[in-house]
C-alpha positions, 0 to 999 in steps of 0.5 A: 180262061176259067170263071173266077171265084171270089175267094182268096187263093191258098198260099202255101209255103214250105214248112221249113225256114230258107237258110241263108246258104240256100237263100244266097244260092237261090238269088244267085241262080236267078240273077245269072239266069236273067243275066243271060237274055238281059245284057250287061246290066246286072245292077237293073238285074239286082233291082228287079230281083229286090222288087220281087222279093220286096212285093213290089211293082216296077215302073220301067222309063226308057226308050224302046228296044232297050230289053223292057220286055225281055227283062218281064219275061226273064223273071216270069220264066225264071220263076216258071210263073204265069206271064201276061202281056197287056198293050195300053192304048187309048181305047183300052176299057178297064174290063178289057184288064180285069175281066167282065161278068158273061152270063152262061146259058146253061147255068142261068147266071152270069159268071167272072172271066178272068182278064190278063191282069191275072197273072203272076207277071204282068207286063203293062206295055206303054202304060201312059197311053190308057186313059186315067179311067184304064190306068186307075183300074190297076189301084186297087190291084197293085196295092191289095192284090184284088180287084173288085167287079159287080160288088165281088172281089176277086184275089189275084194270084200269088206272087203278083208283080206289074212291070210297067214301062212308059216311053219318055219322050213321047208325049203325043197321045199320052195320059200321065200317070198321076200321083196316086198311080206313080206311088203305087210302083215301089220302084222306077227304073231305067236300063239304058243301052247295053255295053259295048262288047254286049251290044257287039255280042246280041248282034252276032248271035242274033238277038236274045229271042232263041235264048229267051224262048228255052230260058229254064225256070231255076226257083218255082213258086214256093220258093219265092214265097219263102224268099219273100217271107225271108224279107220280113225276118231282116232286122233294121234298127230303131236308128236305122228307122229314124234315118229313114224318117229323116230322109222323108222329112228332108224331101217334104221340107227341101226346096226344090221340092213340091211333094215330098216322100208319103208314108207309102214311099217310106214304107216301100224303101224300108222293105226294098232295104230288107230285101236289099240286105237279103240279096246281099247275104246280110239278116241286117240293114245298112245304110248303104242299102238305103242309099243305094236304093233311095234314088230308084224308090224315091225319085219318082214320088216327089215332085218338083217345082220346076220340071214337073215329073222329069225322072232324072232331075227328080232321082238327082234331087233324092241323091242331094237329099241322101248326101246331106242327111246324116247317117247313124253310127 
């Protein structure tokens, strides 16, 4: 791979605005593309695809062999983007992801090799089983798109998402991700295992693999950029805000709860709301969009008194929340 350079990398964007006919097309495209290689699920589908729109980083909390990986390398080849895969183990170094200083012999210094984490699509594989050291080398990544080696910074490219995913029932030489780590994922999910007549179909066709293999890129990079600058353009009134606000003051001041929503998680559900509201061809948020999405951005940021971090018990608690606090008219 290349030596890097320290400067931010020219991000264009079409000089034209997407419309909404073409943005309804667009998302569409995308979402049936990944919905042939991820089965039944199209839900987890419109989640990840508001993730992407949104910016955001995605926290995937399952079993294996549920289509974790499949659903990384869906939306890279979706997108025709870079795809990076990084297997987390207990031994992995932080350089090991973001690169390391070598020097070159024929121009006498020393220059920065790029490590996997720069990619458009990063898939971290098993991410709680790095040490704290490992995990907390992606901070900075994930929250401002550059990572810092030798007192340089360096931009990542453009679009960048993290899928992370973490086995939840396995606990043997396992790291937990702390709170500072969790609030960096706009979202956490869980794709559970497929339909019936789904599962029936991956069997007798043989998996997903061939198919995965030849999936066609339907948008390109610019594209996205201008989908994700679209975001931006949806409008959320003032009382709209204010019922987001009361929803966070309800998780910080709830029972239940130890830790309530930070501004951060606030911030990532009222994007996540935009980007809902675009994928459903709409310039405005309703309060449904938030409702729909406050257990998948919300749910892992609190904390509860007893139950420690379980994901579950935590999105229940958010739906509580959602369901007692009044909605603007």
């Amino acid at each position: 791979m290349p030596a890097a350079e320290p400067i931010a990398p020219e991000v264009r964007v079409s000089a034209n605005p997407v419309s909404a006919v073409e943005i309804a097309a667009a998302i569409h495209r995308l979402e049936a593309n990944i919905g042939q290689v991820v089965r039944g699920k199209p839900e987890v589908i419109r989640l990840a695809t508001v993730c992407l729109l949104a910016r955001g980083h995605m926290l995937v909390q399952d079993v294996p062999g549920v289509g974790k990986t499949t659903l990384a390398q869906a939306l890279a080849r979706s997108l025709g983007l870079g795809f990076q895969r990084i297997q987390f183990t207990s031994d992995l170094l932080p350089s090991d992801i973001v690169g390391v200083s070598i020097f070159n012999q024929q121009t006498q210094g020393f220059e920065f090799v790029p490590g996997p984490l720069f990619g458009h699509v990063v898939l971290a594989d098993e991410i709680n089983r790095a040490t704290p050291k490992t995990q907390s080398a992606l901070l900075e990544a994930m929250s401002e798109r550059k990572v810092s080696v030798d007192r340089k910074r360096y931009a990542l490219p453009q679009p960048f998402l993290v899928l992370a995913t973490q086995n939840p029932l396995e606990y043997h030489g396992t790291f937990p991700l702390p709170e500072s780590q969790l609030d960096r994922f706009l979202m956490s999910l869980s794709l559970g295992y497929p339909p019936r007549d789904d599962e029936r179909g991956l069997l007798l066709e043989g998996g997903v693999e061939e198919r995965l293999e030849h999936l066609p890129a339907v948008l390109d990079r610019i594209q996205l950029l201008d989908l994700q600058g679209a975001v931006d353009r949806v409008k959320v009134t003032e009382k709209l805000a204010d019922y987001l606000i009361a929803l966070a003051e309800a998780t910080r001041q709830d029972a239940e709860l130890l830790l309530g929503v930070s501004t951060r998680g606030l911030q990532g559900l009222y994007r996540a709301s935009q980007a809902l509201a675009l994928c459903e061809g709409r310039a405005f948020v309703l309060p449904d969009d938030v409702q729909r999405l406050a257990p998948s951005v919300l749910g892992h940021r609190v904390i509860l008194k007893r139950g420690g971090g379980d994901l579950g018990t935590a999105r229940r608690a958010i739906e509580r929340i959602v369901a007692a606090t009044l909605v603007p008219v």
